[in-house]
C-alpha positions in Angstrom: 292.4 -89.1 -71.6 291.4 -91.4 -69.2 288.6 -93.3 -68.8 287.9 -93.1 -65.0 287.0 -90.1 -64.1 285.1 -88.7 -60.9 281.3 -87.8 -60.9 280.9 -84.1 -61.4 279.3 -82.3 -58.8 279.5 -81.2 -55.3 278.0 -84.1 -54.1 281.4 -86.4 -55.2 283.8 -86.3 -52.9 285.8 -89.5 -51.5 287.7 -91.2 -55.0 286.8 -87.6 -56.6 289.5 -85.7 -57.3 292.9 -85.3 -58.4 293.8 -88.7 -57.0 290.9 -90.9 -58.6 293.3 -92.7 -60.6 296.0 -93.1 -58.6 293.0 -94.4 -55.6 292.1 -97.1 -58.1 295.4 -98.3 -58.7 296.2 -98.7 -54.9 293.1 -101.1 -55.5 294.2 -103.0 -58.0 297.5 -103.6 -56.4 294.9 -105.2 -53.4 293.3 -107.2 -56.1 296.7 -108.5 -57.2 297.7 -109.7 -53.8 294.6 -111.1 -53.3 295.0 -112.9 -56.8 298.4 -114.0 -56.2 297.5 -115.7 -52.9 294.7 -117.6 -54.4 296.9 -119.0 -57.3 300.1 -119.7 -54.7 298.2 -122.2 -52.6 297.4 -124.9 -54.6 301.1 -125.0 -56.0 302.4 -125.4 -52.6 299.9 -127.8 -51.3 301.8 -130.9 -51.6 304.5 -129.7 -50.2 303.0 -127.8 -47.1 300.8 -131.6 -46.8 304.5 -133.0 -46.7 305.8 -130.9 -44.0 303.0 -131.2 -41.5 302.2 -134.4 -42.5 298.4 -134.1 -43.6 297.1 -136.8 -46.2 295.8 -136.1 -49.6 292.4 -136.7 -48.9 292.9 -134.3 -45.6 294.7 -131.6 -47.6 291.5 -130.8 -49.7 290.3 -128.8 -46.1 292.5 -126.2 -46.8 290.3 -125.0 -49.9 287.3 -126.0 -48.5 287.9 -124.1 -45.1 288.8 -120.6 -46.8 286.1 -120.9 -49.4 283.6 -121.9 -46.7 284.8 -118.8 -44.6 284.2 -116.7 -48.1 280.8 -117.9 -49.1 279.2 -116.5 -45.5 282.2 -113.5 -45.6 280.7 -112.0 -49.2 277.4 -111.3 -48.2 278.1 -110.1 -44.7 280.6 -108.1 -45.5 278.6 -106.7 -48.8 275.7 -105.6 -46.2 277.7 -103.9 -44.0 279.2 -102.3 -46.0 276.4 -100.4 -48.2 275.4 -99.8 -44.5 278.4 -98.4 -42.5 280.7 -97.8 -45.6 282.8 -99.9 -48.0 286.3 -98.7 -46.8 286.0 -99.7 -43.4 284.8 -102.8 -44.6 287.7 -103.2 -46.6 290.1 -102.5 -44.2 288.5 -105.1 -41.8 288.3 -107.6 -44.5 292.1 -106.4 -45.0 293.3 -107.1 -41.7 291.1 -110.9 -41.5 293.6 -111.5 -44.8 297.0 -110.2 -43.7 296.3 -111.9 -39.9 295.1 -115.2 -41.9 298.4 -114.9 -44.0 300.5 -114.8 -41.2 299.3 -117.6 -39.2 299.2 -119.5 -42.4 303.0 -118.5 -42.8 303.4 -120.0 -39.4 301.6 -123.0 -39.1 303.3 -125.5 -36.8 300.6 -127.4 -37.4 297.4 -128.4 -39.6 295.1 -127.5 -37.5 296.8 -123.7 -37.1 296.8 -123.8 -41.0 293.4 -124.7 -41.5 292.5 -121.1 -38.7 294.4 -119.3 -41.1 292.8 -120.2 -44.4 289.5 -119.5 -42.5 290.6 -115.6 -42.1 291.8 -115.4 -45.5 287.9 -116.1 -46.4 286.9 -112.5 -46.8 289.4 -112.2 -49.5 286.6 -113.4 -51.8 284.2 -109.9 -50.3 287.5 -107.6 -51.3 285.9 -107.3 -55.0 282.7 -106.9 -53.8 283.6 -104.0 -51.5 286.3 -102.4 -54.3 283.2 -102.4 -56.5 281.0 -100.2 -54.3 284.3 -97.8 -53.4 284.0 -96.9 -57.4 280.5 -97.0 -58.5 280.1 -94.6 -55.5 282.7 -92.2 -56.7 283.0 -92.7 -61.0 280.9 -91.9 -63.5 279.2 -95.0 -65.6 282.6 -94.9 -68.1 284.6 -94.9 -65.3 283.1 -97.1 -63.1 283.4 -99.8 -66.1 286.7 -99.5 -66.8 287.6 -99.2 -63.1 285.6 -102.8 -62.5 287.5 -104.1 -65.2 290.7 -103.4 -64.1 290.2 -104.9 -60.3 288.8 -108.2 -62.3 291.7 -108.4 -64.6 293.9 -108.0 -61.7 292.8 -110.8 -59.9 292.7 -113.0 -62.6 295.9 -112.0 -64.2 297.4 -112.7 -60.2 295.9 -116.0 -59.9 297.9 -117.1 -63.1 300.8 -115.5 -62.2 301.0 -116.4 -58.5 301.0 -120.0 -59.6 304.5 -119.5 -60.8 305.4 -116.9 -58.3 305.4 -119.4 -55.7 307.1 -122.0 -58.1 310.0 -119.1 -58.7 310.3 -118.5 -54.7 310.2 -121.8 -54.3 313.6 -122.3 -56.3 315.3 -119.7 -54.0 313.8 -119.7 -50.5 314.8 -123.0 -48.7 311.2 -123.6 -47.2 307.8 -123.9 -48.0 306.7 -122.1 -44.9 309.5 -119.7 -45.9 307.9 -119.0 -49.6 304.5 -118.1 -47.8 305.8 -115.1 -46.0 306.6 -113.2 -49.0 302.3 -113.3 -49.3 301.6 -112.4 -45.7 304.2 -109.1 -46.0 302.5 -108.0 -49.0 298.8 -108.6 -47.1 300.4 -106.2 -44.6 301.4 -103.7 -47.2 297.9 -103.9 -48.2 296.2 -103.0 -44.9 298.6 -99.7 -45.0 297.3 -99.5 -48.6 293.8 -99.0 -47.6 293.9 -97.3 -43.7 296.0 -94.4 -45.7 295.5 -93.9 -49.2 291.6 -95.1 -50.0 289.3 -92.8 -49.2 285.4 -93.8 -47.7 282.4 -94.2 -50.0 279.4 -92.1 -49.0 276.1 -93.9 -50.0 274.7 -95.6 -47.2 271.9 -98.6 -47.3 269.5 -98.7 -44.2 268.4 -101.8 -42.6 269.7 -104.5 -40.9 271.8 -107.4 -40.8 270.3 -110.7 -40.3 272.8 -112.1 -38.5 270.7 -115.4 -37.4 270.4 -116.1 -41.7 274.3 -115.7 -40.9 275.0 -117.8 -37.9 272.6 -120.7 -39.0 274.2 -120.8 -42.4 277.7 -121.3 -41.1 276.8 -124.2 -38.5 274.5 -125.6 -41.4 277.2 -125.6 -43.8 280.3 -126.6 -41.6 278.6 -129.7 -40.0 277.6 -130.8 -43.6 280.9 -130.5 -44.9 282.4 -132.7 -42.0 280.0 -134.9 -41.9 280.9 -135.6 -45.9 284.7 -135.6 -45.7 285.0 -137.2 -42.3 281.8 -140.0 -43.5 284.9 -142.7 -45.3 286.9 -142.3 -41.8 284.9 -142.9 -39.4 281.8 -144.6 -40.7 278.8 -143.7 -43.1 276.6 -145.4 -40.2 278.8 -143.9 -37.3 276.9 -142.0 -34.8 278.7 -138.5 -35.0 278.8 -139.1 -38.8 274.6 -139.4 -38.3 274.7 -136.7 -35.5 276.6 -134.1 -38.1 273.8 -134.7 -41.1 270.8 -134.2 -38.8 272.3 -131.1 -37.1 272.6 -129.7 -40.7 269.5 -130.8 -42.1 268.2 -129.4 -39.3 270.4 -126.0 -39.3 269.9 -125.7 -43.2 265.6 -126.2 -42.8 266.2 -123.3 -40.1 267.7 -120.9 -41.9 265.4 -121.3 -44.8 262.4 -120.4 -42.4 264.7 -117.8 -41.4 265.6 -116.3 -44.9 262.3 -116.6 -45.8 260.9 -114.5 -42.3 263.4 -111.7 -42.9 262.8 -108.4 -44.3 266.3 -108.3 -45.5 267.6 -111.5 -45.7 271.3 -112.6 -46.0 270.5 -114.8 -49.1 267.2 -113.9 -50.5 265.6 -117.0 -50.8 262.4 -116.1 -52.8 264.6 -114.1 -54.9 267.2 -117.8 -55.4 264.2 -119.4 -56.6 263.2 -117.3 -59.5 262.4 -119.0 -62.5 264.7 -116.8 -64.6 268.1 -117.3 -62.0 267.5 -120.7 -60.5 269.1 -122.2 -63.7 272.2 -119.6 -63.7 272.5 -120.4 -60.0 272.3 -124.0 -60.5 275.3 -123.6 -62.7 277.3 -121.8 -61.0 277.0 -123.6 -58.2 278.2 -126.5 -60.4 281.0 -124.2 -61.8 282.4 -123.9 -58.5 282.7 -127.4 -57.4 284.6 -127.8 -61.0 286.9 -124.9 -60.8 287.9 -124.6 -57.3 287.2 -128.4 -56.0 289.5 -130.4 -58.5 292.3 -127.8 -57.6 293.4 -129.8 -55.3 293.4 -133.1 -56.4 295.3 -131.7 -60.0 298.4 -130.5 -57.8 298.0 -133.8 -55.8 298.4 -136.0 -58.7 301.2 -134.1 -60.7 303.1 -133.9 -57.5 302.6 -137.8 -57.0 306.1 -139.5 -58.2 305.3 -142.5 -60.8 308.4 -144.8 -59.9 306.3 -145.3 -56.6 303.0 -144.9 -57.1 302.4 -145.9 -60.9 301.4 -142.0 -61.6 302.4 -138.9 -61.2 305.3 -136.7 -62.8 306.9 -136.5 -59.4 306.6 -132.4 -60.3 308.2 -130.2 -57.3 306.5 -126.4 -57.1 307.6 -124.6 -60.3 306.5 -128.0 -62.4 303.3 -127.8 -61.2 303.2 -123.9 -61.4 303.8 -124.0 -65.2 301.7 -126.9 -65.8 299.2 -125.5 -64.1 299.3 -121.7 -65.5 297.6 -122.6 -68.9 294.4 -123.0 -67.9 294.5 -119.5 -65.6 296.2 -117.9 -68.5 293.6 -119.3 -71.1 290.6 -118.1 -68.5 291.6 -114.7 -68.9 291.8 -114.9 -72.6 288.3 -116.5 -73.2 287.3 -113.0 -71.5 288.8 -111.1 -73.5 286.2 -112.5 -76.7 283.7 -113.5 -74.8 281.8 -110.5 -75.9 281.9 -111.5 -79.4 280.4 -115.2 -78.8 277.6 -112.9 -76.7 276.4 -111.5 -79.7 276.8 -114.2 -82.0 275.4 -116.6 -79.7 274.0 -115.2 -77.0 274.3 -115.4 -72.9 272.6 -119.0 -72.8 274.7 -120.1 -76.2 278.4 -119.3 -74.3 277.5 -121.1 -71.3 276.2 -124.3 -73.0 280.0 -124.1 -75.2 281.6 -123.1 -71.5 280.0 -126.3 -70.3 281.0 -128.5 -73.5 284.6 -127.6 -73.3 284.6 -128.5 -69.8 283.4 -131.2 -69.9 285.2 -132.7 -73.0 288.8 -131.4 -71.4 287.7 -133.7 -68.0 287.1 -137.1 -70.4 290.7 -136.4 -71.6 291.9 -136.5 -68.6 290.0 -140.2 -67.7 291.1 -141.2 -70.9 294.9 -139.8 -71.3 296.8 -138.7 -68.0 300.3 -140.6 -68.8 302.2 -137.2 -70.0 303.0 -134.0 -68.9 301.7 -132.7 -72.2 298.0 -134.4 -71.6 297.6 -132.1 -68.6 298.7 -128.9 -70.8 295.9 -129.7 -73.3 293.4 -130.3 -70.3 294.1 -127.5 -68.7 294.2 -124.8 -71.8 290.6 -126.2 -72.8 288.9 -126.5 -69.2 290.4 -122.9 -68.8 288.7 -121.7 -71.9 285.3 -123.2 -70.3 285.8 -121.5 -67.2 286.7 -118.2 -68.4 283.3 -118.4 -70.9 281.5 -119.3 -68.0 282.6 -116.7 -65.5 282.1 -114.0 -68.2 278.5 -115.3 -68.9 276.9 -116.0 -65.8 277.0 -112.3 -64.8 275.6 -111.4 -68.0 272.7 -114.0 -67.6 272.1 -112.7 -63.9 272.2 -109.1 -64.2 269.5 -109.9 -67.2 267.4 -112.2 -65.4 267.3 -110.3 -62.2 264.9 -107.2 -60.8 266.5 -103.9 -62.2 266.6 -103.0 -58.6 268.0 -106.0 -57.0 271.0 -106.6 -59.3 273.4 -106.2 -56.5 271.3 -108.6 -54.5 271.3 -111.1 -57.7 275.0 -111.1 -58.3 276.2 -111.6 -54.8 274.0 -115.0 -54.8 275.7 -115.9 -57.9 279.3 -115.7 -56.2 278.3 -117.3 -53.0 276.6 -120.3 -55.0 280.0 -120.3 -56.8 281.9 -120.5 -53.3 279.7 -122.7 -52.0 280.0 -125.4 -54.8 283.8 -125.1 -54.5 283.2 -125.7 -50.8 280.9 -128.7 -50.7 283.3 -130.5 -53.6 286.2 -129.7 -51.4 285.0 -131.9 -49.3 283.3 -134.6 -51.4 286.5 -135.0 -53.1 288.1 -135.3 -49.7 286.2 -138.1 -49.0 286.6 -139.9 -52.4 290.5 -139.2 -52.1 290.4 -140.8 -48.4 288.0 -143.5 -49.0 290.4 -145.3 -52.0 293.7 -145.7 -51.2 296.4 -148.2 -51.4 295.7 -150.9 -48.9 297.0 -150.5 -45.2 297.9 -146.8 -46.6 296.2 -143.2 -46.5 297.5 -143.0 -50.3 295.2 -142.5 -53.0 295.2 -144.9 -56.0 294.9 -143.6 -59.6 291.0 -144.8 -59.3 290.4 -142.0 -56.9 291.5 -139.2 -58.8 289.7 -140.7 -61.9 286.4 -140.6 -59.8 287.4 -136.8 -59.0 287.5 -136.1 -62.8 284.5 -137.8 -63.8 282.7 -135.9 -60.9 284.1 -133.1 -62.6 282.8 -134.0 -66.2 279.7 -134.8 -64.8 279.0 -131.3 -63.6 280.2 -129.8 -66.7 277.9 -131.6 -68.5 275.2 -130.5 -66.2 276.3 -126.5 -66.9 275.9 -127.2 -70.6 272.1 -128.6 -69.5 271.4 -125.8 -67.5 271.9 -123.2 -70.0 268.7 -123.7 -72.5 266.6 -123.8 -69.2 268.0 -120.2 -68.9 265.2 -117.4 -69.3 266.1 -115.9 -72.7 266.9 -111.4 -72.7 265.1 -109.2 -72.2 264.8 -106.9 -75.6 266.1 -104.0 -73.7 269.6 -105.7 -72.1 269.8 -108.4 -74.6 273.3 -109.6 -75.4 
């Protein structure tokens, strides 16, 4: 029999019914895509940079741009949609994706490109909104096993969308070619959820503090241009200087402003908790190690040795399968990360998440020669990254106000977002700032400074987790 069923009752209608499972299957199929997409764009990277002509150190904006757009997108488009209903959310969120996918498809040029990864941001509140369609409409069982399923699909579709786009790659003569295959299925999607997911009916009341919003994205935009444009233009430069005070400025605003708010878009007070500070802290630093080095991995396998003096010289598919351990090891440290919760607790698995990290990174400074090196790096960083993802929810959800778990765990995912963002562009600006003389080439020395910014940060995780409030008796794990 299966597990998700509907709430009983006359007051479950929406997913309850005959079609519940077939409703949360058209999700998961969402998820996929949404996976899929996430895991084809950093194995096309080099080549898209080729064909518009964009340097290494510029190329990094494309992650940083979309994950940017998500970390303000998740929390906007949470709130709205406890208040005016998580399918029309979704479906909004759907269209931003499949119009994002299409102009990405497109792009003529970098500029275009980097528009397009900017509406593909609120494929990071898709979960988010999935989530409140099904605890609205499931039982607890249900609910669980429904969650589970939309998380393993978009895990399982980031690992296999790295070698999706290595396998169209192989038949489909273009690289803007290959990235039309994504922006079909985004439109498949949208028909997915206008016709076949039915609305949630819980509603929140309140409002949306769209200042907290608006001040945010100016804060965090001019900071990130200021850091990745600071090597090209100038540290000392005046509209290097101009972009820093307008987000010191922005930032110390919207603090004032979170903290002014009834219902803020980041609850500040709420942030600063003794007991989540820590976890936030880390994943903050988990995002600038999982999603900020992306780039700079594909960058460097891509590179070809007999010109550069590294590099494997890797076209799409190389990259996708050297690339696919550490997605495919992720989802397998999930799978037993239960176990190591009771044998060593929340705070236990992300100190080891943080260890293997770390020590996977200081392999890589030390041994980078060799396809094979990259394998091993990747299969033990994955393992830390699929530890960590698994724990930090735990740690939240325990550490967090039974009544503002929600709130809790959608700080956790922007502070994730957010790290990725702000590495994005730091690396950007380590990639730009050493190159080859008279060229916009990066030297080895570059991406070595990437990786030990990486290990760094890993380390840091494995700090953070004793400072972690130990569980509560009741939720301990």
């Amino acid at each position: 029999m299966s597990r998700i069923q509907p709430v009983k009752g006359t007051g479950a209608p929406g997913l309850a019914g005959p079609g519940v499972a077939a409703v949360v299957g058209f999700l998961v199929f969402v998820e996929l895509t949404s996976g899929i997409i996430q895991g084809m764009m950093p194995t096309l990277l080099p080549e898209l940079g080729a064909v518009l002509n964009v340097g290494a150190g510029d190329l990094n904006w494309v992650n940083a741009a979309q994950l940017l757009a998500a970390a303000v997108s998740v929390p906007v488009f949470g709130r709205l949609g406890d208040m005016y209903g998580h399918r029309r959310l979704l479906r909004i969120a759907v269209l931003c994706l499949a119009a994002g996918s299409v102009l990405v498809a497109w792009s003529p040029s970098f500029e275009v490109l980097l528009v397009g990864r900017v509406l593909q941001g609120p494929l990071a509140a898709l979960l988010p909104l999935e989530i409140g369609l099904v605890r609205d409409r499931l039982d607890a069982a249900g609910g669980r096993s429904a969650i589970a399923m939309l998380v393993g699909s978009l895990t399982f579709g980031a690992s296999a969308g790295m070698v999706v786009a290595g396998l169209l790659r192989e038949v489909i003569p273009s690289v803007h070619g290959v990235l039309w295959i994504p922006a079909a299925a985004t439109v498949l999607c949208a028909v997915v959820v206008f016709l076949l997911v039915p609305e949630s009916t819980t509603r929140a009341r309140g409002r949306v503090d769209w200042a907290g919003a608006g001040l945010l994205s100016v804060g965090l935009a001019t900071l990130l241009l200021a850091i990745s444009q600071g090597p090209k233009w100038g540290w000392s430069d005046a509209w290097t200087l101009i972009l820093f005070a307008v987000a010191v400025l922005t930032l110390v605003s919207w603090v004032l402003v979170e903290l002014r708010v009834a219902e803020p878009i980041v609850d500040i007070r709420l942030t600063v908790r003794r007991t989540l500070l820590p976890v936030y802290a880390a994943s903050f630093l988990l995002g600038t190690a999982l999603f900020g080095a992306q780039t700079a991995a594909v960058l460097f396998v891509s590179s070809p040795a007999e010109k550069l003096g590294y590099g494997f010289g890797y076209d799409a598919l190389g990259i996708a399968w050297l690339m696919l351990p550490s997605g495919v090891m992720a989802f397998v440290a999930s799978l037993f990360a239960s176990r190591l919760f009771r044998g060593v607790g929340g705070r236990g698995v992300l100190a080891l998440s943080g260890v293997l990290m770390a020590a996977g990174y200081l392999f890589l400074i030390a041994a980078h020669d060799e396809p094979w090196q990259f394998v091993v790096v990747n299969s033990v960083v994955g393992l830390g990254i699929g530890l960590a993802l698994s724990a930090m929810p735990v740690l939240i959800v325990d550490a967090s106000p039974p009544e503002r778990t929600a709130v809790a765990t959608g700080i956790y995912n922007t502070a994730k977002t957010l790290g990725g963002s702000v590495a994005g562009a730091v690396f950007a600006a380590v990639l730009t700032a050493i190159t080859f003389k008279g060229t916009e080439i990066p030297t080895i020395d570059a991406y070595t400074t990437v990786w030990w910014c990486c290990a760094g940060v890993s380390v840091l995780v494995a700090v953070a987790a004793p400072v972690v409030a130990r569980p509560r008796a009741a939720t301990a794990v």
